[in-house]
Structures are given as structure tokens and as C-alpha cells.
BADOTOR-889761 format. One record per residue: residue number from 1; residue in one letter; x, y, z of N, C-alpha, C in turn. Coordinates in Angstrom, 2 decimals, always signed. Example, Ala and Ser with C-alpha at 12.3 -4.5 7.8 and 13.67 -1.06 7.14 Angstrom:
<pts>
- 1 a +13.19 -5.69 +7.80 +12.30 -4.50 +7.80 +13.20 -3.30 +7.80
- 2 s +12.85 -2.25 +7.08 +13.67 -1.06 +7.14 +12.90 +0.03 +7.87
</pts>
This chain:
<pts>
- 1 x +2.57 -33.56 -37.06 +2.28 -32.54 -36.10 +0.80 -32.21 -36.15
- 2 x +0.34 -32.22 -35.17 -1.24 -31.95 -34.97 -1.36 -30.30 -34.84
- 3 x -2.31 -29.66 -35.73 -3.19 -28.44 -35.38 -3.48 -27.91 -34.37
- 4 x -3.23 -26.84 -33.95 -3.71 -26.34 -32.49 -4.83 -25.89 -32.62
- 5 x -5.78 -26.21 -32.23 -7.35 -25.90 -32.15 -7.21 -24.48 -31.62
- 6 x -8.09 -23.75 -31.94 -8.20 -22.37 -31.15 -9.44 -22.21 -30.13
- 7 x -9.91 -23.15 -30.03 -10.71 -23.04 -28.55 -9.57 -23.90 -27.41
- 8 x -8.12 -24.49 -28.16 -7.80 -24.76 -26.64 -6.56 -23.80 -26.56
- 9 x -6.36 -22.58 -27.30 -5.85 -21.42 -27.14 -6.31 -20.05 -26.61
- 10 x -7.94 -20.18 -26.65 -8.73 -19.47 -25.65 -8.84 -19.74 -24.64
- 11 x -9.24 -21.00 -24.41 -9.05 -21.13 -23.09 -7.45 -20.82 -22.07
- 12 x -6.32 -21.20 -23.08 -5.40 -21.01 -22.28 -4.81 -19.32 -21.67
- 13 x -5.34 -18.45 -23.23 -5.44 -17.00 -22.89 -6.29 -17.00 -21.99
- 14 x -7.82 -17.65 -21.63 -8.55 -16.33 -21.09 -8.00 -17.23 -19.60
- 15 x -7.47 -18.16 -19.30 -7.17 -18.87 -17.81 -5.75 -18.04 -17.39
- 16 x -5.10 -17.26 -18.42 -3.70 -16.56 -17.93 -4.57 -15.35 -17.66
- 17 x -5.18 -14.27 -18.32 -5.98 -13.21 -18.30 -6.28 -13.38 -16.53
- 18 x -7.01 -14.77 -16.34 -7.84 -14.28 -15.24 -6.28 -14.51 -13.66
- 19 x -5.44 -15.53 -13.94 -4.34 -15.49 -13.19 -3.52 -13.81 -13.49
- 20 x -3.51 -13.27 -14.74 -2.91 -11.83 -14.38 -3.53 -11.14 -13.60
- 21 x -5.13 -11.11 -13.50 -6.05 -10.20 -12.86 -5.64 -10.84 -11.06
- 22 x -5.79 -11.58 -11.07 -5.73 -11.99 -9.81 -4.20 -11.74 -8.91
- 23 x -3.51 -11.89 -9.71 -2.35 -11.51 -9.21 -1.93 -10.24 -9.26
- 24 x -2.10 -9.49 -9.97 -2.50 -8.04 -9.84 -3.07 -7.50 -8.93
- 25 x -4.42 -7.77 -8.34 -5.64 -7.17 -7.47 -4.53 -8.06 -6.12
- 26 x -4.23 -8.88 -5.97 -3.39 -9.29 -4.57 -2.13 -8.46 -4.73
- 27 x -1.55 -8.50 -5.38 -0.44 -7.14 -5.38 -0.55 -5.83 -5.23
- 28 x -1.22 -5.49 -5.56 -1.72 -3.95 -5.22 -2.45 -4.05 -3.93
- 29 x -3.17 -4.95 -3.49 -4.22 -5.16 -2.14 -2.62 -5.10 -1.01
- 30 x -1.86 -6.59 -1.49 -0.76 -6.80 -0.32 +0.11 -5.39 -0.26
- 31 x +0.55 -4.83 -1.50 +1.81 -3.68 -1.02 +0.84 -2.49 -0.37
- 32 x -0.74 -2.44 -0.37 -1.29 -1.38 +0.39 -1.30 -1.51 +1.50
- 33 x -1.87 -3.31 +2.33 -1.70 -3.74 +3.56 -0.08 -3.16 +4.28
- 34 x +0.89 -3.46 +3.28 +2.25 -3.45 +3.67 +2.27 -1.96 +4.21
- 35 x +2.07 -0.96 +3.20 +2.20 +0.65 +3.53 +1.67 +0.87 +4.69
- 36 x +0.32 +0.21 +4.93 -0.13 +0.96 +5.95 +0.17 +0.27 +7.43
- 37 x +1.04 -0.94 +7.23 +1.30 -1.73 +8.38 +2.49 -0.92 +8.78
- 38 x +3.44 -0.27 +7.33 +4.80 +0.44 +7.61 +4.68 +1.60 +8.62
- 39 x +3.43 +2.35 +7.80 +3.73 +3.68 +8.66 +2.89 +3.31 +9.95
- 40 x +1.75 +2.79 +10.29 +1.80 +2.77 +11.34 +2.54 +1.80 +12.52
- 41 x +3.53 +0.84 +11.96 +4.46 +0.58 +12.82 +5.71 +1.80 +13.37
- 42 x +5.72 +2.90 +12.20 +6.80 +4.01 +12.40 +6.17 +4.86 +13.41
- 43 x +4.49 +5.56 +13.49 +3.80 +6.29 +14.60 +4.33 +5.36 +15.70
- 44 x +3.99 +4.29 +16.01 +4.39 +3.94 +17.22 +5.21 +3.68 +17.68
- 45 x +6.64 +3.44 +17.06 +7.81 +3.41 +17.26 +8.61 +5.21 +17.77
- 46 x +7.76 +5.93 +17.14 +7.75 +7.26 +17.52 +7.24 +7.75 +18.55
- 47 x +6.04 +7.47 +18.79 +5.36 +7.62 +20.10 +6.18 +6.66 +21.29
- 48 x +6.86 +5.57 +21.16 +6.96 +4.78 +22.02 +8.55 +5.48 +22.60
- 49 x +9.27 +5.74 +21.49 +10.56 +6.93 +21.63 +10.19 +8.38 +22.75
- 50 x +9.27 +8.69 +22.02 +8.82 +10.25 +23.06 +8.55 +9.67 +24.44
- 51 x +7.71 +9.04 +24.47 +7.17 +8.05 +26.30 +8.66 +7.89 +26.55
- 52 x +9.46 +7.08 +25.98 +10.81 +6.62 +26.81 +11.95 +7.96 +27.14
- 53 x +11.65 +8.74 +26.22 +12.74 +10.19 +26.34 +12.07 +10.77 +27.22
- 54 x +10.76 +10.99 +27.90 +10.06 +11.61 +28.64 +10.41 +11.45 +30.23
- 55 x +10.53 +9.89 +30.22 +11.08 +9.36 +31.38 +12.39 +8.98 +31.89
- 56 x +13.39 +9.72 +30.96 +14.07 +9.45 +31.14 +14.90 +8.68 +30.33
- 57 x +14.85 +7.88 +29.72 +15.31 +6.54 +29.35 +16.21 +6.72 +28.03
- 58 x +16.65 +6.07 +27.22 +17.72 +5.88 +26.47 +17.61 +7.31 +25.47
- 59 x +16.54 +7.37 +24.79 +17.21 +8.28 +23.45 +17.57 +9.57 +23.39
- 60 x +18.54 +9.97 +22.64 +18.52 +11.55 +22.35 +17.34 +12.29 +21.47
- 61 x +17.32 +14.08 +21.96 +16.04 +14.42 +21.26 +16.25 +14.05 +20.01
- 62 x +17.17 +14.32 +19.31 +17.34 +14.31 +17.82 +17.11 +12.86 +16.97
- 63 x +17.22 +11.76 +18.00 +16.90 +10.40 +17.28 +15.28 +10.94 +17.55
- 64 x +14.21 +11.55 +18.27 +13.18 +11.31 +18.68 +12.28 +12.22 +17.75
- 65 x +12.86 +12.94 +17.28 +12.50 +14.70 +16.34 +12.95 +13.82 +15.42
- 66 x +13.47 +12.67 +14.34 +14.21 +11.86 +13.08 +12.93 +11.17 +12.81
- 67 x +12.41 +10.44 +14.01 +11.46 +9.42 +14.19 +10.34 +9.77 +13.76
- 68 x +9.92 +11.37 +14.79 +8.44 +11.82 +14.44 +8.29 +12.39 +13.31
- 69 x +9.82 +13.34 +12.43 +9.31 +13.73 +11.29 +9.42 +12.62 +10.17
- 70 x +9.90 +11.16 +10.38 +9.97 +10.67 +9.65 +8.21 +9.97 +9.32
- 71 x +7.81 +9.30 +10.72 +6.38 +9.17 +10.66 +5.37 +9.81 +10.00
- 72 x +5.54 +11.60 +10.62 +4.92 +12.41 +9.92 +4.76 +12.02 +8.50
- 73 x +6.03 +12.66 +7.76 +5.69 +12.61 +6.39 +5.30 +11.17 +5.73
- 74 x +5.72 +10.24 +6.28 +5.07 +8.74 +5.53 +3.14 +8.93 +6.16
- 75 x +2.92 +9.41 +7.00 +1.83 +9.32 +7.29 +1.14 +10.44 +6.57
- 76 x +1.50 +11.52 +5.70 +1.42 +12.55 +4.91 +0.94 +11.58 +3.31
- 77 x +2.10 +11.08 +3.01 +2.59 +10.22 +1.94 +0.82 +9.23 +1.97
- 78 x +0.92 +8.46 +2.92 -0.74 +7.28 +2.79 -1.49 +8.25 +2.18
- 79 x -1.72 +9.63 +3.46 -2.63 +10.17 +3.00 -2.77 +10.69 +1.13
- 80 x -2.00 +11.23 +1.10 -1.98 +11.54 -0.48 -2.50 +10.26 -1.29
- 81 x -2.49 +9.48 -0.86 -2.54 +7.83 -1.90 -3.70 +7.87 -1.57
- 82 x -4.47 +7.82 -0.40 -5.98 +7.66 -0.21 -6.77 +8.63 -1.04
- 83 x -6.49 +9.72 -1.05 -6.98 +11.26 -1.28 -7.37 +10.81 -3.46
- 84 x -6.20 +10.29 -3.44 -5.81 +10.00 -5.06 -7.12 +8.11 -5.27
- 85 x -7.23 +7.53 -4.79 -8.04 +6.85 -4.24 -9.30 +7.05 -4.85
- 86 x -9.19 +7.55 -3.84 -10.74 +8.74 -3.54 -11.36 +9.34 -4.79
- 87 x -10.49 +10.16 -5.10 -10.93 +11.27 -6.73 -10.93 +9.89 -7.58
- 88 x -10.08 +8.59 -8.49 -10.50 +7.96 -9.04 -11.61 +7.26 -8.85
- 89 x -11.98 +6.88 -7.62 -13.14 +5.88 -7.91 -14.86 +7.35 -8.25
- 90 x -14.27 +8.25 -7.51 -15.22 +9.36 -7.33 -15.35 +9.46 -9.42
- 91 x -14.49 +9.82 -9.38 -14.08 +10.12 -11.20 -14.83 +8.82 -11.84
- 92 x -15.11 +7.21 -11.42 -15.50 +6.30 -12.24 -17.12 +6.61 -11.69
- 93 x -17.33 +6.88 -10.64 -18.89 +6.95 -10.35 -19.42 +7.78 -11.08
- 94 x -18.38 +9.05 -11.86 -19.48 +9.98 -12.61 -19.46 +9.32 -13.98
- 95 x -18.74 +8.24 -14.34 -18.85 +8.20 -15.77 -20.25 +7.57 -15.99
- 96 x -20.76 +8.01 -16.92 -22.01 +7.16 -17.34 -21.79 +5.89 -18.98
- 97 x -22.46 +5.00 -18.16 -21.69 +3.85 -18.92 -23.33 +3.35 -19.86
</pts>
């Protein structure tokens, strides 16, 4: 049985290190794309409900009042995540390094 060198065990840590980082920073990037594709597919599915109840057309108020407070608060919800965002990176700009 041959010795495992430890420079070809660094390398294999620091090549997983940089695949965790990377897959990390796309996971957190993609489920933010996702959030914000969610709620604003829900505003307009809401808005597009009110236009059609306005004229007439298929829905009851109460599916249309489900819709907008549901939008609302997910569009409440981003905001809080941005806001939180915000104060951390604000919080890393004051550290002095």
C-alpha cells in the first residue's frame, strides 16, 4: 500500500472547499432569484384577478381579497429579507479589518 502524500490531500480539500463555496453562493443567489420571481408572479396574478373582477369576468371578491393579501404579505416577507440584507453587509462595512 502506498502513502498518501499530503499535498495530494490538499489539493483534494482545498478543490472540495472551493466546489462547497460555489455551490453555496449559486444556492443562495438561485433560491433569491426564485423568491423574487414567486412573489412577483403572485402581484400579478393579483392584479390580473382585480382587472378581470372589475369587468366583470370570472372571480369572486373573496378569491380576489385571498390573492392580494396573500401577495401583500410575501411582498412584506422579500422586504424584510432585503432590509436584513442591508444591516449585514452595512454591519461588515463598519468592521475594520
Amino acid at each position: 500500500m502506498d502513502p498518501i502524500k499530503s499535498s495530494s490531500i490538499n489539493h483534494i480539500n482545498h478543490a472540495n472547499l472551493e466546489k462547497n463555496r460555489n455551490a453555496e453562493k449559486n444556492g443562495f443567489q438561485k433560491t433569491l432569484k426564485t423568491l423574487i420571481s414567486q412573489v412577483d408572479q403572485q402581484i400579478k396574478d393579483a392584479g390580473q384577478k382585480t382587472e378581470e373582477f372589475a369587468i366583470g369576468k370570472r372571480y369572486n371578491l373573496h378569491e380576489i381579497m385571498i390573492a392580494t393579501e396573500k401577495s401583500g404579505i410575501s411582498f412584506k416577507f422579500l422586504l424584510q429579507i432585503r432590509n436584513k440584507l442591508l444591516e449585514a453587509y452595512q454591519e461588515i462595512m463598519r468592521m475594520n479589518f
